[in-house]
Residue, then its C-alpha position, 0 to 999 in steps of 0.5 A: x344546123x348547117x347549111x351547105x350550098x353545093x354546085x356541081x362543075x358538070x351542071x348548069x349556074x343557077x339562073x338566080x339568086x337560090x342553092x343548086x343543092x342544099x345540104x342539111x347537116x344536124x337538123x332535128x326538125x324538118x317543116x313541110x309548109x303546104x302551098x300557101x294562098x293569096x286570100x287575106x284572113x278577111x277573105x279578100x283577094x288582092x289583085x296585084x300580083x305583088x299584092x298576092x305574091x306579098x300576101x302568100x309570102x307573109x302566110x309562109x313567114x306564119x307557118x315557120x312562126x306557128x312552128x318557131x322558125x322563120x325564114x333563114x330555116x327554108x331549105x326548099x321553095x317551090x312556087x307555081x306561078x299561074x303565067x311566066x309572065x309574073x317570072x320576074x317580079x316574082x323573082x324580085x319579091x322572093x329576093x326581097x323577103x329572103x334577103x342573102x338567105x339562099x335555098x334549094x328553089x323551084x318554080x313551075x308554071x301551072x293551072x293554079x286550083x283557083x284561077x284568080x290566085x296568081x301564085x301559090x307557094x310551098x317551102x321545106x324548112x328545118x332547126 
């Protein structure tokens, strides 16, 4: 599988660190990875942002691992966070765990189902 990052001249510089477009060349498989919740397995809810925003990112690194990927396999994050104001440690959490891996990303501020879940994240993933 190859991925290839594409920007187009006539369009705006990502704001950070993720794809414009993301092209796909020889996949087989495609993961779509529902939003993915804060709760721990207990049930607990962390309260920190950075506490639920690491919580939801080991749950997506358990559905790739359920289907035999990990994370260099997403094409496509969408995040929805609950407050703008969690904007850049977001930002920084997500950069952290995806590392120089760079796909197509989207991040939308929204009434969350459950208002004390901070975030919720869903990825697209290919092999």
């Amino acid at each position: 599988m190859e991925l290839i990052a594409h920007a187009a001249e006539t369009a705006p510089r990502p704001v950070g660190n993720y794809a414009q477009a993301l092209e796909v060349r020889g996949a087989s498989r495609f993961l779509f990875v529902s939003g993915q919740i804060p709760l721990r397995l207990d049930g607990v809810l962390p309260t920190s942002f950075s506490d639920q925003a690491r919580q939801v990112w080991a749950h997506v690194r358990a559905q790739l691992q359920a289907a035999g990927m990990d994370i260099a396999n997403i094409v496509r994050v969408t995040t929805y966070l609950s407050d703008r104001m969690h904007a850049r440690e977001n930002r920084e959490i997500r950069e952290e765990v995806l590392g120089g891996h760079t796909p197509a990303l989207t991040v939308v501020i929204a009434d969350i189902f459950d208002p004390a879940w901070l975030l919720e994240i869903e990825v697209v993933a290919a092999a």
